[in-house]
N, C-alpha and C positions, 0 to 999 in steps of 0.2 A: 476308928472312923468317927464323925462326927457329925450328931443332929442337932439342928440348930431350930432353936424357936422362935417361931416366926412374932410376937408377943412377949414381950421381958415382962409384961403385968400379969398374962394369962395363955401359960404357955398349950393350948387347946391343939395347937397342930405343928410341926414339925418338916422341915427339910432333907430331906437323906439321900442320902447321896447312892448311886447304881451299886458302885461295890461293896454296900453296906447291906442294904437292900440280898441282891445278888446269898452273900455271905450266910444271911439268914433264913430266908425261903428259897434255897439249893437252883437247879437249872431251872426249874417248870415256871419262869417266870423268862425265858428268853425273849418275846415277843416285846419285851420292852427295851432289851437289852440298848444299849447307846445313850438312852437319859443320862443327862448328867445330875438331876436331884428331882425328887421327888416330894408332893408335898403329901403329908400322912399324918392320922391325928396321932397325939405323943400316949394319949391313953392307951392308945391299941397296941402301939411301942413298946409301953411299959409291962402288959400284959405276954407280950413275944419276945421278950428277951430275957424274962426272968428266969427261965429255965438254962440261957445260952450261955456259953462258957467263955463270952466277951467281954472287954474292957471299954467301959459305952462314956464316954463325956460329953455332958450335956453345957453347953456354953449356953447362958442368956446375953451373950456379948451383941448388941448391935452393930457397933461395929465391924464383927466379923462378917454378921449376918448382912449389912449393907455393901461388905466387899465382894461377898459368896454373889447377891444378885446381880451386884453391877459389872462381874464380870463375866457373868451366865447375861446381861442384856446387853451386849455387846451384839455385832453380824460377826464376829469371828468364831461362829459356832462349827464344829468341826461337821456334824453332818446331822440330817432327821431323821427321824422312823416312819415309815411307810406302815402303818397299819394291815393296810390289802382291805381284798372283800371278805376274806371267814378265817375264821379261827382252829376249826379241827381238821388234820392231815388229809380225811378222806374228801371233804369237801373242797381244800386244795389241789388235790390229785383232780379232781372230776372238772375244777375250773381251767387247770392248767391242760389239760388233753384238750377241751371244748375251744378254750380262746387260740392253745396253738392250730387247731383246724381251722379256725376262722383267718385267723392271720394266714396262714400259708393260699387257702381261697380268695385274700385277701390280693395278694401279692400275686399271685397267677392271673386272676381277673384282671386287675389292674395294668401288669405288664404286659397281658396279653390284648389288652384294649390298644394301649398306643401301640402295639407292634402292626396291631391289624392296622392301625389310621394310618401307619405313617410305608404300609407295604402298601396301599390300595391307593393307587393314584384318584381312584370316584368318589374319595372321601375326603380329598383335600377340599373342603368346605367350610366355611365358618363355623358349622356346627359343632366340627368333631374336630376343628382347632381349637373352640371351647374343651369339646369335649378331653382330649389331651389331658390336656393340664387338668383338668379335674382330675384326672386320672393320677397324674403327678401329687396331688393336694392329698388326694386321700390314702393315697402309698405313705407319702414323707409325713403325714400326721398320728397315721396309724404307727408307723415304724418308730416314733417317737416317743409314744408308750407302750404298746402291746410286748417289745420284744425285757421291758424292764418288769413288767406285769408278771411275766411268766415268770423272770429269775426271782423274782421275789414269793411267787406261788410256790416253789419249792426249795428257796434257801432256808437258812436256820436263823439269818439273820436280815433284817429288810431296811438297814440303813442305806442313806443316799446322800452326799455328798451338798453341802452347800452350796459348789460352782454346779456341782451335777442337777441340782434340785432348779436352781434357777437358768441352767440351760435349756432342762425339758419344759419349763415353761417359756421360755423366750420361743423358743421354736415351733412349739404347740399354738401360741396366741399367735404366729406369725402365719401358719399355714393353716388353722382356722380362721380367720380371719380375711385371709386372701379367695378361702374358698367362697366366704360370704359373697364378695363383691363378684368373684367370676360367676356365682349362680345367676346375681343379678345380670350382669352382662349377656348371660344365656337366655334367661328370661327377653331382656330387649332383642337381640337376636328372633325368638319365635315371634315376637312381635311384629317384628317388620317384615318376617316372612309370612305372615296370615294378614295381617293388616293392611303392610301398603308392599303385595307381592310384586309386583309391576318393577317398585322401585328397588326391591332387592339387591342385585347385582351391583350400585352406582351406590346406594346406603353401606353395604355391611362389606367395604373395600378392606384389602388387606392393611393399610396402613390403619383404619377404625380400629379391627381386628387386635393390632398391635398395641395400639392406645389404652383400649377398653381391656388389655391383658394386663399391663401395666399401672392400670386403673386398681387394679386388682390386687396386684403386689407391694406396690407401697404402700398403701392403707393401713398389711398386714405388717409392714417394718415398721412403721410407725407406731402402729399401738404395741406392739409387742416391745419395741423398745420402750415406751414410757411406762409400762408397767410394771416389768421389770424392773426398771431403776428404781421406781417407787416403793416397789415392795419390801427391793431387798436392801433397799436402807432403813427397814422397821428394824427395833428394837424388840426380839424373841425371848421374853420373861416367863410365858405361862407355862410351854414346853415345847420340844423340839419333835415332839409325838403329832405325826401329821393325819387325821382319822378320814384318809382316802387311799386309793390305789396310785396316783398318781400327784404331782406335784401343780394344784391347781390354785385358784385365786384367794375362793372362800376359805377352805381349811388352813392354809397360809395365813392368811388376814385373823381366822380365829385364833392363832397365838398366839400377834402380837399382844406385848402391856403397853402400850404406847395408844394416844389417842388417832385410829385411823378412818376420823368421820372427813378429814380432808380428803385422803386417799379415795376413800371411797366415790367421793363426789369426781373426782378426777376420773377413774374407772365407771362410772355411771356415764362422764359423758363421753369418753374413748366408747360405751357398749351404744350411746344416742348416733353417737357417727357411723358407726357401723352398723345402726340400725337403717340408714340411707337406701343400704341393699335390701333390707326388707321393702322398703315403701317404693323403688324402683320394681322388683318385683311383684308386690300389690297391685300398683298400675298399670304393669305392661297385662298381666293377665287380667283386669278389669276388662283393660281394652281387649283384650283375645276375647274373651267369652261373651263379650257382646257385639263383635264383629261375629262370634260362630251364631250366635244366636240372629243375625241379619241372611245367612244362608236358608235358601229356601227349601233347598233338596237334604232329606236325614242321610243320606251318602256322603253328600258336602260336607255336612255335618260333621258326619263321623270321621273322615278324611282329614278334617282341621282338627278336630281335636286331637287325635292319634299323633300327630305331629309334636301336640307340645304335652300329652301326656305323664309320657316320661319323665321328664323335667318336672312338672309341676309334684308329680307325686315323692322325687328326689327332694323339693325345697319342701315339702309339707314336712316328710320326713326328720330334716337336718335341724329346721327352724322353731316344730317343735319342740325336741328337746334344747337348742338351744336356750328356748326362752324360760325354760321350764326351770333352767339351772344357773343364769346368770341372770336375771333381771330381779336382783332382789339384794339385800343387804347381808353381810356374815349372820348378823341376827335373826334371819329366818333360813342360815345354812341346814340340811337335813342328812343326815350321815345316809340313811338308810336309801331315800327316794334317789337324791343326788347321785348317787354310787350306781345305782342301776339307769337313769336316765343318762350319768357320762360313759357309761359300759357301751350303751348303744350308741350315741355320736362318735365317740372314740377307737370303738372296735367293732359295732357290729355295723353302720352306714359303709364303711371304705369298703366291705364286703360287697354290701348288697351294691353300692351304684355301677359297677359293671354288669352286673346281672338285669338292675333295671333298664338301662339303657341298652343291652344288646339282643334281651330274649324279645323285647316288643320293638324292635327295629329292624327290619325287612331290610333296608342297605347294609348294617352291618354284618346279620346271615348272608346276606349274598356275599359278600365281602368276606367272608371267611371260606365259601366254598371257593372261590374264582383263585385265592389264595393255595388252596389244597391244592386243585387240580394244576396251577401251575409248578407242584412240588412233585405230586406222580406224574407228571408227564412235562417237564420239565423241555422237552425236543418240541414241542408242537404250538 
């Protein structure tokens, strides 16, 4: 094997390679397993191997040591390490039972929302044609991490795959992203049904409907393609150790050696465009709450606001952590907060929006019984 020093004048730290590594402190270091070198000071080296029965050559060769980086800073990296969220087996066990219930609640909610929309002829309305596809966003976003979550919660090794690593982020920015704009779309939606109700019917036409869906979807092709590209033409020197559960912007961006304050500025204004659906949002509920606030009866009142309730308390939810976890620079990345804030938008939101939206909505309980009864009594 061979460590290489990173300094021909002062050799203070050292390159070593996994199977060197590996060789010398036995399996209890699998959680790293897939690095290809490691940087480690040569004191501590020299210290751990005096007693080992290996043959150690120490090169102060530059040249080998500029070939060793420049072909470890290459994208033709074979694949990363997924860290996860904890480190000891029981606390892996305890996360992988909790997230797979979540997920499978997940996926039942979900699919059983659009079954109900699209079995209920009373509910073919602009609402819960929004609602739909929400539906859709929060299935295909969650299915895009949760089900890699798990295998790596109980496998022995948590590698992932270069085209794989940058898939689940193309797909993940794509269908977050799309959900942004349909929220806002929903928001306008409650809008002009509390605001200008009269004109309802002639405003929110099915071809709007279609547009303002569509409005929605490419936004999410669009940034998810240009992020990706950009990403993954960085230059990966510091390490291929990814310190998340999932394959996301900031801990990406923290390995690159390469200067990525352009990048950054790039994704700053891909997250300003997409912040459009917040401030579409913002206004339409400005306007909501001060047309409820123009009702004179607290029945009216509470009638209008029930209405866009749901919703609002869905975007408080989604947009807080959003902003909580991307509206900053790799340089205030936080292993700790970050990992529990993307926990919740990524696995625990796609749960709860079917629950929000159906335990306080009176048409889709109805709509589930009208459903039943035409299943036991199917003749009548």
């Amino acid at each position: 094997m061979h460590i290489l020093p990173l300094a021909a004048r002062e050799a203070s730290a050292c390159l070593l390679s996994w199977p060197a590594l590996s060789s010398l402190l036995g399996p209890g270091t699998r959680s790293l397993r897939g690095a290809r070198v490691l940087l480690v000071p040569c004191e501590a080296l020299t210290g751990l191997l005096s007693g080992a029965q290996l043959v150690i050559e120490l090169r102060e060769d530059t040249e080998l040591l500029q070939d060793t980086i420049n072909s470890w800073n290459s994208t033709d990296i074979p694949d990363f390490i997924l860290l996860g969220l904890a480190d000891t087996a029981e606390t892996q066990l305890g996360l992988f039972l909790l997230f797979l219930l979540i997920y499978l609640v997940t996926v039942l909610g979900n699919t059983g929302m659009i079954l109900i929309i699209r079995l209920d002829p009373q509910l073919h309305k602009p609402m819960y044609f929004f609602l739909t596809h929400l539906s859709v966003l929060d299935l295909s976003y969650s299915s895009v991490i949760t089900p890699r979550t798990l295998q790596n919660l109980v496998a022995s090794t948590k590698s992932i795959s270069f085209l794989g690593c940058f898939t689940q982020m193309y797909f993940f920015i794509f269908f977050a992203t799309a959900e942004c704009f349909l929220l806002s779309s929903m928001a306008y939606n409650r809008y002009v049904a509390i605001c200008i109700p009269l004109r309802y019917p002639f405003v929110m036409s099915s071809r709007l409907c279609y547009v303002l869906l569509a409005g929605s979807y490419v936004p999410g092709l669009v940034d998810s393609t240009v992020n990706v590209i950009l990403i993954s033409s960085l230059h990966f020197c510091n390490s291929n150790v990814i310190s998340h559960f999932f394959c996301d912007l900031s801990p990406i961006l923290a390995l690159s050696c390469t200067d990525t304050s352009g990048i950054e500025l790039v994704i700053l204004v891909c997250s300003a465009f997409s912040s459009l659906s917040l401030i579409i949002i913002s206004a339409s509920y400005a306007s909501i709450f001060y047309t409820i606030l123009k009702i004179n009866s607290t029945a009216g009142k509470r009638k209008a606001f029930n209405t866009c309730a749901s919703h609002f308390l869905g975007v408080t939810l989604f947009y807080s952590t959003i902003l909580f976890t991307y509206f900053k620079f790799k340089q205030s990345y936080s292993l700790g907060k970050d990992q529990v804030a993307s926990v919740f938008y990524t696995i625990v939101i796609p749960m709860l929006n079917p629950l929000i939206y159906s335990l306080r909505n009176r048409e889709v309980k109805n709509a589930v019984l009208r459903i039943c009864r035409k299943e036991i009594a199917p003749g009548h």
